[in-house]
LUMZADO-779188 format. One record per residue (C-alpha): x negated, y negated, z; residue in one letter. Coordinates in nm, 2 decimals, decimal comma. Layout:
N
REC     east    north       up   rest
REC        X        Y        Z      a
...
REM end
This chain:
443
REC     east    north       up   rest
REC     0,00     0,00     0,00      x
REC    -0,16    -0,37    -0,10      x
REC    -0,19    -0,57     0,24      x
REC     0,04    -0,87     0,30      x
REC    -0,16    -1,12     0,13      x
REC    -0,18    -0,94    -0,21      x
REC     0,18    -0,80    -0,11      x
REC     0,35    -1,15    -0,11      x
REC     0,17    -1,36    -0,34      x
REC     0,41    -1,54    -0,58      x
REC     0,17    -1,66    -0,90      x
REC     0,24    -2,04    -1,02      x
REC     0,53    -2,07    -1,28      x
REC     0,46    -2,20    -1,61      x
REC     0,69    -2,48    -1,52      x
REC     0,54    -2,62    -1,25      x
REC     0,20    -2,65    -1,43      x
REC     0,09    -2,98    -1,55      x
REC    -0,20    -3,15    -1,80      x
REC    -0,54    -3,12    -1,68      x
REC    -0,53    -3,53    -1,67      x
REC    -0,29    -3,52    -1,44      x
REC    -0,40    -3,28    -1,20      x
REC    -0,78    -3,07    -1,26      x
REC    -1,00    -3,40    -1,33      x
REC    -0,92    -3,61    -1,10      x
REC    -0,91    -3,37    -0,83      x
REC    -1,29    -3,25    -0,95      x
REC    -1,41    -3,61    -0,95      x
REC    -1,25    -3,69    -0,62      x
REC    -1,50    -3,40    -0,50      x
REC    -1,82    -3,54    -0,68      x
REC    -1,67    -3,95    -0,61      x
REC    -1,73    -3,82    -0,26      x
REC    -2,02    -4,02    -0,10      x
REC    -2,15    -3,70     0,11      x
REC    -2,23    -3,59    -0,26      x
REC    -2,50    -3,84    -0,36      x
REC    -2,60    -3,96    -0,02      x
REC    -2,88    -3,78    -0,03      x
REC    -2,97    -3,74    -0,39      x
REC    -3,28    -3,95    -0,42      x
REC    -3,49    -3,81    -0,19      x
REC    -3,67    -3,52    -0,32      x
REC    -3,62    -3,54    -0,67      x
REC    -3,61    -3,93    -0,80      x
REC    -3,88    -3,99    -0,53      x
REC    -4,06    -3,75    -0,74      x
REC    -3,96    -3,76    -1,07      x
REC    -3,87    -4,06    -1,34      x
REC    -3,50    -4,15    -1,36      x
REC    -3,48    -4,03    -1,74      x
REC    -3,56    -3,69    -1,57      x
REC    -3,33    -3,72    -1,31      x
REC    -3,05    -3,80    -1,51      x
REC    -3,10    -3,48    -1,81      x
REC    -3,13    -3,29    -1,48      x
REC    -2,81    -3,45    -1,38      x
REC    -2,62    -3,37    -1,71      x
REC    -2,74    -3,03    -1,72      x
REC    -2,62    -2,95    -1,40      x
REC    -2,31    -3,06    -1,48      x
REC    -2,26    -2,85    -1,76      x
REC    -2,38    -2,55    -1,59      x
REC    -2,14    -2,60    -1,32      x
REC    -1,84    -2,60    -1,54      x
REC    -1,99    -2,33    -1,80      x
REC    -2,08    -2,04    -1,50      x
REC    -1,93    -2,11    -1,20      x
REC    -1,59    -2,30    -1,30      x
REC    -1,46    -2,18    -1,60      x
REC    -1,38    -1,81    -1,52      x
REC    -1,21    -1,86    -1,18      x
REC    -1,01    -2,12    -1,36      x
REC    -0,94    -1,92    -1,66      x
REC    -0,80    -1,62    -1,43      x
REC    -0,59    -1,85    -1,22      x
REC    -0,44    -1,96    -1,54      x
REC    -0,39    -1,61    -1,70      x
REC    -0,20    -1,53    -1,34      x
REC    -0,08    -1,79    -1,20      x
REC    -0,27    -1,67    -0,89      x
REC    -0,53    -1,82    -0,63      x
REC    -0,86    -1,77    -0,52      x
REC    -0,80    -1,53    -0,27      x
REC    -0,56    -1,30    -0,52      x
REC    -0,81    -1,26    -0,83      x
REC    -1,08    -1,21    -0,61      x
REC    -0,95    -0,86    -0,49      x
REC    -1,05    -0,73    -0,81      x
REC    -1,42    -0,84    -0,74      x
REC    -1,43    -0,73    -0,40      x
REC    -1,12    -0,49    -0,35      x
REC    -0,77    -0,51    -0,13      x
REC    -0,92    -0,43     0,21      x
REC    -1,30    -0,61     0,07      x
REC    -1,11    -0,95    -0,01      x
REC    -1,03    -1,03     0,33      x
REC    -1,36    -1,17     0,41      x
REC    -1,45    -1,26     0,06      x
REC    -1,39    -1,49    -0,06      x
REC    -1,08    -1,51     0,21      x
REC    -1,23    -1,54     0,56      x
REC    -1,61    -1,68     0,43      x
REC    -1,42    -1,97     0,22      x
REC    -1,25    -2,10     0,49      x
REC    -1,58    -2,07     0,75      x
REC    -1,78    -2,29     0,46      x
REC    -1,49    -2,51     0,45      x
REC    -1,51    -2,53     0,82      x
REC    -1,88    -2,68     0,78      x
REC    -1,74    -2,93     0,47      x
REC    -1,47    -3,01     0,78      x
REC    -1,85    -3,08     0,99      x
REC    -2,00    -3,28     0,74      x
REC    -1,72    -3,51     0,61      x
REC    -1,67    -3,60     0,99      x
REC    -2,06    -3,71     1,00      x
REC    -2,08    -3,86     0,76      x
REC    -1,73    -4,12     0,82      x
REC    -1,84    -4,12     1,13      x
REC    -2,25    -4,25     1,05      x
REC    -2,04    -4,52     0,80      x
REC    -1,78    -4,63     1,02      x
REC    -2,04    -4,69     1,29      x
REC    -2,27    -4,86     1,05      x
REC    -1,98    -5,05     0,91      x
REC    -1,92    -5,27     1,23      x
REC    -2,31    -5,30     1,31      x
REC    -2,37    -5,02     1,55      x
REC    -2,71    -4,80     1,53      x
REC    -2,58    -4,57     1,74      x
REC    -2,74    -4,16     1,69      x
REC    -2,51    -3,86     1,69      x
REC    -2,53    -3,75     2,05      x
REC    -2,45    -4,08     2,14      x
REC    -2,13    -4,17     2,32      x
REC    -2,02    -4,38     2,02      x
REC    -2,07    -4,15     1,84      x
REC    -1,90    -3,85     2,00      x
REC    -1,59    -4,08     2,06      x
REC    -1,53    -4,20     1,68      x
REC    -1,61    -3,82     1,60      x
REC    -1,41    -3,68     1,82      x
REC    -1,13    -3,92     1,71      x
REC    -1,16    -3,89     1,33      x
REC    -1,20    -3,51     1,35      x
REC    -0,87    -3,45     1,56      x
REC    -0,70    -3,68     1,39      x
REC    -0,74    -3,53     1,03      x
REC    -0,75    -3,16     1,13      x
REC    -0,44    -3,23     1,25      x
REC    -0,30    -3,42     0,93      x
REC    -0,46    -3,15     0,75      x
REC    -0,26    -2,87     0,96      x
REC     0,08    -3,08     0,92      x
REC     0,08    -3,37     0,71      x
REC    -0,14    -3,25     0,36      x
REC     0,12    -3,38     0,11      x
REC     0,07    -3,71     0,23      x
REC    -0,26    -3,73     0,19      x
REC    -0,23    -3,55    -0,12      x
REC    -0,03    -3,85    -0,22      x
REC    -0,29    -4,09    -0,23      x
REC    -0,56    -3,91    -0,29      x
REC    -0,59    -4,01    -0,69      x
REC    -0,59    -4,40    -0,55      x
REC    -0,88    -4,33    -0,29      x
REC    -1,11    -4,20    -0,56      x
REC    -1,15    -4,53    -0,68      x
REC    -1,24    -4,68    -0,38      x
REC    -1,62    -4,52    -0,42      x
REC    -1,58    -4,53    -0,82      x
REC    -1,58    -4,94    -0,74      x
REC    -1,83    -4,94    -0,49      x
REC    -2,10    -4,72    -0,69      x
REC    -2,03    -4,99    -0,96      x
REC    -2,05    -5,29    -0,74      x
REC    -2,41    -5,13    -0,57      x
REC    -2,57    -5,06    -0,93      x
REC    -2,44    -5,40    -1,07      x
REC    -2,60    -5,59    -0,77      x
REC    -2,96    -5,40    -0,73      x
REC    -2,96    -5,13    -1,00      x
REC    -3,08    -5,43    -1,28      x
REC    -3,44    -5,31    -1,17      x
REC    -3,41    -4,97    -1,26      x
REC    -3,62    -5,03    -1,60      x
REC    -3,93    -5,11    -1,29      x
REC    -3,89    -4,80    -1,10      x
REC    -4,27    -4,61    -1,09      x
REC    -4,30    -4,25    -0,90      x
REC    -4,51    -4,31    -0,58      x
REC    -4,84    -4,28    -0,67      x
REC    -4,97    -3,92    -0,54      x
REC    -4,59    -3,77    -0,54      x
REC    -4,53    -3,70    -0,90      x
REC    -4,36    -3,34    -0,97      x
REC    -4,12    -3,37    -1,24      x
REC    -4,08    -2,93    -1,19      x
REC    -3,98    -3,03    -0,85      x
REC    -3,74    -3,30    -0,87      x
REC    -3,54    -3,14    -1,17      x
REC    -3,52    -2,82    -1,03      x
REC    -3,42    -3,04    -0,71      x
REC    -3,11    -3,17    -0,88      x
REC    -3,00    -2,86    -1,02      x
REC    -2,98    -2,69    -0,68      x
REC    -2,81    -3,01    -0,50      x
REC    -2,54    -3,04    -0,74      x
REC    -2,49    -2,63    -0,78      x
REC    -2,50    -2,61    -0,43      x
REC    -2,26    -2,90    -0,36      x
REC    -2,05    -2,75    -0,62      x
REC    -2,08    -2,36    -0,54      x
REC    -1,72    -2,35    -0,31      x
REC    -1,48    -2,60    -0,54      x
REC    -1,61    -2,41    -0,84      x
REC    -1,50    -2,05    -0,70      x
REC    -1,18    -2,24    -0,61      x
REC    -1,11    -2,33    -0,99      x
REC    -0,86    -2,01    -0,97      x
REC    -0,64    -2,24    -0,72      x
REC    -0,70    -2,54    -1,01      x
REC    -0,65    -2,29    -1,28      x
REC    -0,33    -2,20    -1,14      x
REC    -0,21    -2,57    -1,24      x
REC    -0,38    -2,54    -1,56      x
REC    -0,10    -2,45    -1,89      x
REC    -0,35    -2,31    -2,11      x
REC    -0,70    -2,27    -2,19      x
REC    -0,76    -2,64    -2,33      x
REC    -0,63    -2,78    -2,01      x
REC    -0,88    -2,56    -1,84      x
REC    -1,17    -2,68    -2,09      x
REC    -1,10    -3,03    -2,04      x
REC    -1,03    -3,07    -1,69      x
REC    -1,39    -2,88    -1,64      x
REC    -1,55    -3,11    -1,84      x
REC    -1,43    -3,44    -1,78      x
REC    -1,36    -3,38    -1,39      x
REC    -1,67    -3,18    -1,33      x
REC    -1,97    -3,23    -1,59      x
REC    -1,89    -3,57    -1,67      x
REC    -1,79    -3,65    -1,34      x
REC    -2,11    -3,52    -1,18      x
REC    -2,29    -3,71    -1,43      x
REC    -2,14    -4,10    -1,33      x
REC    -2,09    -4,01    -0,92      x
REC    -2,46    -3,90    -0,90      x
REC    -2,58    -4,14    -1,20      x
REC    -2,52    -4,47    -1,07      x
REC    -2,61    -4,42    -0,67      x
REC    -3,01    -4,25    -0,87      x
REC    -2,99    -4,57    -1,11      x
REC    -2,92    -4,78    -0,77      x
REC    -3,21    -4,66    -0,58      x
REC    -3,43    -4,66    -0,87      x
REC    -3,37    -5,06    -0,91      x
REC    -3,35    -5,11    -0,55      x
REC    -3,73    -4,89    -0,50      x
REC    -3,84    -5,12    -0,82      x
REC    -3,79    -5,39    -0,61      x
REC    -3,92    -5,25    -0,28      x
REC    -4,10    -4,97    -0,25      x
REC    -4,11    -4,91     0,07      x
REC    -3,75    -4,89     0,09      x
REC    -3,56    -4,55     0,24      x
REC    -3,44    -4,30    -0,04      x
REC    -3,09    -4,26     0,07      x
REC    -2,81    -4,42    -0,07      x
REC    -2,76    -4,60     0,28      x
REC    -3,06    -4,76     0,25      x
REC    -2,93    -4,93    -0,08      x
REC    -2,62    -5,05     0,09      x
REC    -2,80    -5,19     0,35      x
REC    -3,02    -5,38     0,14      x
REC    -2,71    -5,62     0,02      x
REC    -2,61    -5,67     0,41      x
REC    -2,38    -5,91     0,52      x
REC    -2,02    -5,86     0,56      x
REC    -2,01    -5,69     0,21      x
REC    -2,21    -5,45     0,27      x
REC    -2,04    -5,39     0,63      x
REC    -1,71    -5,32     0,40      x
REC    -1,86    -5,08     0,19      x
REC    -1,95    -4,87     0,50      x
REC    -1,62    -4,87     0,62      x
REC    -1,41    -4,84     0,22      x
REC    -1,68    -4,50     0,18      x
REC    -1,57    -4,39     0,53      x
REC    -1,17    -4,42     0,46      x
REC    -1,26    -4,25     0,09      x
REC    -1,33    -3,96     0,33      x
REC    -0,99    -3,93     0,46      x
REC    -0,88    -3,72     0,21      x
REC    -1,22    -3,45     0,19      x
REC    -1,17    -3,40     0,54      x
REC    -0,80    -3,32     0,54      x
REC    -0,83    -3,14     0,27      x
REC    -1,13    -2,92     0,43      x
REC    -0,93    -2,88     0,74      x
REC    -0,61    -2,77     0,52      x
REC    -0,79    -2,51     0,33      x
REC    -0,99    -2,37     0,62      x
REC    -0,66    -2,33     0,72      x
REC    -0,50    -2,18     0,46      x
REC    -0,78    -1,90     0,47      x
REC    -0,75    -1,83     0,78      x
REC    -0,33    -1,81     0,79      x
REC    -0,33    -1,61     0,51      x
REC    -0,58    -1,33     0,63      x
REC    -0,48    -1,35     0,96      x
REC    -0,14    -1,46     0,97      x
REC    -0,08    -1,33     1,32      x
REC    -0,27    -1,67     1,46      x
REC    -0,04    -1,97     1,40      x
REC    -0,20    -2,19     1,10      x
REC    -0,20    -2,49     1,37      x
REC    -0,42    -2,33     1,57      x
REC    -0,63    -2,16     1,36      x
REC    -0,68    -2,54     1,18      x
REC    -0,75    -2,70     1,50      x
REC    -1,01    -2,43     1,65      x
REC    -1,21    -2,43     1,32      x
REC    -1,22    -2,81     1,34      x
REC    -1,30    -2,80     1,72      x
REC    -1,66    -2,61     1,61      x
REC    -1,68    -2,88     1,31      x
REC    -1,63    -3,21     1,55      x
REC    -1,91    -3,00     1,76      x
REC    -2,18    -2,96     1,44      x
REC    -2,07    -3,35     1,34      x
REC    -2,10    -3,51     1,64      x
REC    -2,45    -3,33     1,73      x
REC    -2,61    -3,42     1,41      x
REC    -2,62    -3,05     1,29      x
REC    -2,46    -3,15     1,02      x
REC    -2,67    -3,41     0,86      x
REC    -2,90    -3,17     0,68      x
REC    -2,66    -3,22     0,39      x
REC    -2,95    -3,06     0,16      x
REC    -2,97    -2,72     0,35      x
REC    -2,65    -2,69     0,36      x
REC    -2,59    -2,73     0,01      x
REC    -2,83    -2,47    -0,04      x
REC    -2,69    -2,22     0,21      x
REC    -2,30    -2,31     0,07      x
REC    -2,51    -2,23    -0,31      x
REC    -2,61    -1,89    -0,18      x
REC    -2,30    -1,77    -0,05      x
REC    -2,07    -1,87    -0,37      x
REC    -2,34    -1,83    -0,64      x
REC    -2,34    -1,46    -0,66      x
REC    -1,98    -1,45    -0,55      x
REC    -1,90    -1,68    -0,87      x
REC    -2,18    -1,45    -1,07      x
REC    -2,00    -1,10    -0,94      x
REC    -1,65    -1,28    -1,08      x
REC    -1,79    -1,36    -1,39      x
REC    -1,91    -1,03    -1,47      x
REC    -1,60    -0,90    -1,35      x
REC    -1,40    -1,07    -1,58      x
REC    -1,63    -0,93    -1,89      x
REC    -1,61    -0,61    -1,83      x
REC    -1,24    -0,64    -1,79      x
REC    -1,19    -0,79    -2,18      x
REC    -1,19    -1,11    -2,00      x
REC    -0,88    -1,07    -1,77      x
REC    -0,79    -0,99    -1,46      x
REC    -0,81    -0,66    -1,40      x
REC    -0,58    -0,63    -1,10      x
REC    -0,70    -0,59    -0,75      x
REC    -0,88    -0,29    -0,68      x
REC    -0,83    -0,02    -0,39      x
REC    -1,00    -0,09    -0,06      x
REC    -1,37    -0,26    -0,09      x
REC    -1,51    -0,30    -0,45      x
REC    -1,87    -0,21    -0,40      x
REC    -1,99    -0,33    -0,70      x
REC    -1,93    -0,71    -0,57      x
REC    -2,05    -0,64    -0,19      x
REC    -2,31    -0,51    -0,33      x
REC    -2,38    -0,81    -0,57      x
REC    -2,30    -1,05    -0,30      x
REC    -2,54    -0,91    -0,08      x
REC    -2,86    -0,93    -0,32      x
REC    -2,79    -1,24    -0,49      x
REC    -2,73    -1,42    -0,09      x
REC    -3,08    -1,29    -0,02      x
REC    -3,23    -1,47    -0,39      x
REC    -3,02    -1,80    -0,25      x
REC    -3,18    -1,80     0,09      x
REC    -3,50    -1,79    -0,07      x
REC    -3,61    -2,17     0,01      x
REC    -3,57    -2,09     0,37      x
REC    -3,78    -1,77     0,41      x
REC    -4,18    -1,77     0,49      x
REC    -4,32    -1,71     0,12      x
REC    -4,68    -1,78     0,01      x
REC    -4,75    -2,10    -0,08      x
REC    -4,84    -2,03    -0,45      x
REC    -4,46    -1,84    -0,47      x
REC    -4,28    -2,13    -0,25      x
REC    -4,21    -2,42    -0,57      x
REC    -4,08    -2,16    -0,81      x
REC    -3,79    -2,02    -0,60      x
REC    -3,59    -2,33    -0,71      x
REC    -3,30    -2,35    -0,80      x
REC    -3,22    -2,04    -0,58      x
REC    -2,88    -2,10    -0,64      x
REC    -2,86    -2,07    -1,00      x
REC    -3,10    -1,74    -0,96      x
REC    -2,82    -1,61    -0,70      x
REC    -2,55    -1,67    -0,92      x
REC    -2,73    -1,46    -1,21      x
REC    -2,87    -1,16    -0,96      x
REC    -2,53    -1,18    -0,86      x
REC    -2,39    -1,13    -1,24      x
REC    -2,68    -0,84    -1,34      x
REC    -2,63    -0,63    -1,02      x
REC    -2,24    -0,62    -1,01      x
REC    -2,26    -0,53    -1,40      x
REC    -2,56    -0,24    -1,29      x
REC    -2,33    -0,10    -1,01      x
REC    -2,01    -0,14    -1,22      x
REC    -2,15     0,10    -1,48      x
REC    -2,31     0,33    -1,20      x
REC    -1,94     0,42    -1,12      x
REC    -1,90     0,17    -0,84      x
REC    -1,57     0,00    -0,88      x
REC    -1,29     0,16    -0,73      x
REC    -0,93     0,26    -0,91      x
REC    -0,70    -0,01    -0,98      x
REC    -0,38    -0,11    -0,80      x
REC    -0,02    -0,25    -0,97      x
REC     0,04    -0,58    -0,79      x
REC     0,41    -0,61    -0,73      x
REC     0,67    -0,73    -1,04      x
REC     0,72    -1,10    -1,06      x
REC     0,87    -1,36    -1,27      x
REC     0,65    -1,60    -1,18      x
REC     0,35    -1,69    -1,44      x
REM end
């Protein structure tokens, strides 16, 4: 017998679905528009690298975010009609699905929940002129506040955020262009430090910061597919929403910095740094218009975390399920665990890489459908998971110093251990028997 969550799954009508300007692209480029994306993106790669560099980096990124981890989650929500959590029982089986992607989605999204409540909290602080640290009492009390506060909107009130969410993305869209029309004019002066040149470095840099930012919404392109009417809306909405968008809301903070570093040198490589530099009650609003842009991230990390946990645990009540998971998020913001926005991207990269490769290969072998979920764990994509998460951790393990550069971008290598090993252990008579999902009129 399928479990409950496979059992009572009701895929998206046809009529419900919309055009992929209305509903896939701007909810991608709300994700990249999100300052927590680009925050960081100077350091280690335009501080080593030229800005021409930085920017083909940028592009291809882009494109191989949409091309290998997007496009086949969204093209099986849109053949089915069915989320994340549904298709992925064919990669990982009806009993194997419950922690992947189910359970691991929504602990990830419980560490989005961490860093979107740093990161409003660092700008909202910043915004009315206080230095105070994480561990400080400031900063535990505005935390503490804006964590609660969303979780709980995102347990309750989702569809009102939801509401406004299109609006927000402006918001940074205006700001990104106010900060590059102000300091990026000396951009065309920007010179790598002396002594830190490594283009190898900084381009393989921006492939694993974007991949790795990227890893969890693109495995969720089955929810996005499910919205999608057909494969052009699914092709366009990837491009525009994520490549392009990737492309302008990590362009113009790396074209900022570069004229604000041709100016000063000696300037800090975050995109705070930049704001800064324009001061005054300006830059004071900015802080605080990129902190309330971060309203709807956090509800929405909070919802989902949510979701996952409700749906493969529906015997603990989805309010409390939201609110505990956000209680462990408030505690990593408010610490200042989660301000290593770089490792986590990278750990985030090697949990979804090979879980996006494993789907991928999946969906090949199949003819390119959905297969249907398969009985109890899938092997095949355990087994996948499990190799490719060790290639994506490699950055973090002791290697030699002669191996170390090279292991970048680990999280493109996961996703494509991920893809060779679930094909190997597919044809080594791995995955299990399928299983008929119940009748429905739905998609």
């Amino acid at each position: 017998m399928l479990p409950d969550y496979l059992a009572k799954a009701v895929p998206n009508p046809a009529g419900k679905r919309g055009p992929w300007y209305a509903n896939t692209a701007p909810s991608y480029a709300g994700i990249f528009l999100w300052v927590a994306f680009y925050r960081d993106m100077a350091g280690n790669t335009l501080q080593h690298g030229s800005l021409s560099l930085c920017l083909i980096a940028l592009l291809i990124a882009g494109v191989l975010c949409y091309a290998l981890y997007y496009r086949v989650p969204a093209m099986l929500g849109m053949q089915t009609g069915y989320p994340l959590y549904v298709v992925g029982s064919s990669t990982f089986g009806t009993a194997g699905g419950y922690v992947m992607p189910g359970l691991l989605m929504g602990l990830l999204q419980i560490g989005w929940f961490a860093v979107a409540t740093f990161v409003a909290t660092d700008f909202i602080l910043k915004g009315t002129g206080s230095a105070s640290a994480p561990g400080s009492m400031p900063f535990i009390i505005v935390g503490l506040v804006w964590g609660l506060v969303l979780s709980w909107v995102g347990a309750k009130g989702i569809q009102y955020v939801a509401k406004i969410a299109t609006f927000l993305n402006f918001i940074p869209l205006l700001m990104l262009l106010i900060v590059v029309v102000k300091i990026g004019g000396g951009a065309g002066n920007y010179q790598v430090p002396a002594g830190q040149e490594n283009s190898y470095g900084a381009f393989t840099a921006v492939i694993a910061i974007v991949i790795g930012f990227f890893a969890t919404a693109g495995a969720a392109g089955a929810d996005f597919g499910t919205n999608a009417r057909n494969e052009s809306d699914v092709k366009w909405g990837g491009l525009v929403g994520i490549t392009l968008a990737a492309l302008i809301a990590a362009g113009l903070p790396l074209i900022s910095v570069a004229g604000a570093h041709g100016s000063n040198p000696a300037l800090g490589w975050n995109f705070d740094a930049v704001i800064q530099t324009i001061g005054g009650p300006i830059g004071s609003a900015m802080f605080l218009l990129f902190a309330i842009a971060s309203v709807p991230p956090t509800c929405f990390c909070a919802f989902i975390a949510g979701n996952s946990f409700n749906t493969m645990i529906p015997s603990v009540p989805r309010v409390a399920s939201t609110m505990a998971g956000a209680a462990v998020g408030i505690l990593l913001a408010v610490t200042g665990v989660a301000a290593n926005l770089i490792s986590f991207f990278t750990i985030v990269g090697a949990s979804f890489g090979p879980i996006c490769g494993a789907m991928a290969a999946d969906y090949m072998l199949s003819g390119k459908r959905w297969s249907g979920p398969r009985e109890g764990i899938n092997f095949a994509g355990y087994g996948a998971w499990a190799v490719g998460f060790v290639v994506g951790i490699l950055p973090f393990l002791p290697l030699p110093d002669g191996i170390k550069p090279y292991v970048e971008p680990a999280v493109l290598y996961s996703f494509v251990v991920g893809f060779v090993v679930y094909v190997v252990l597919a044809k080594a008579g791995l995955q299990p028997k399928t299983v008929a999902m119940p009748k429905s009129s739905g998609a």
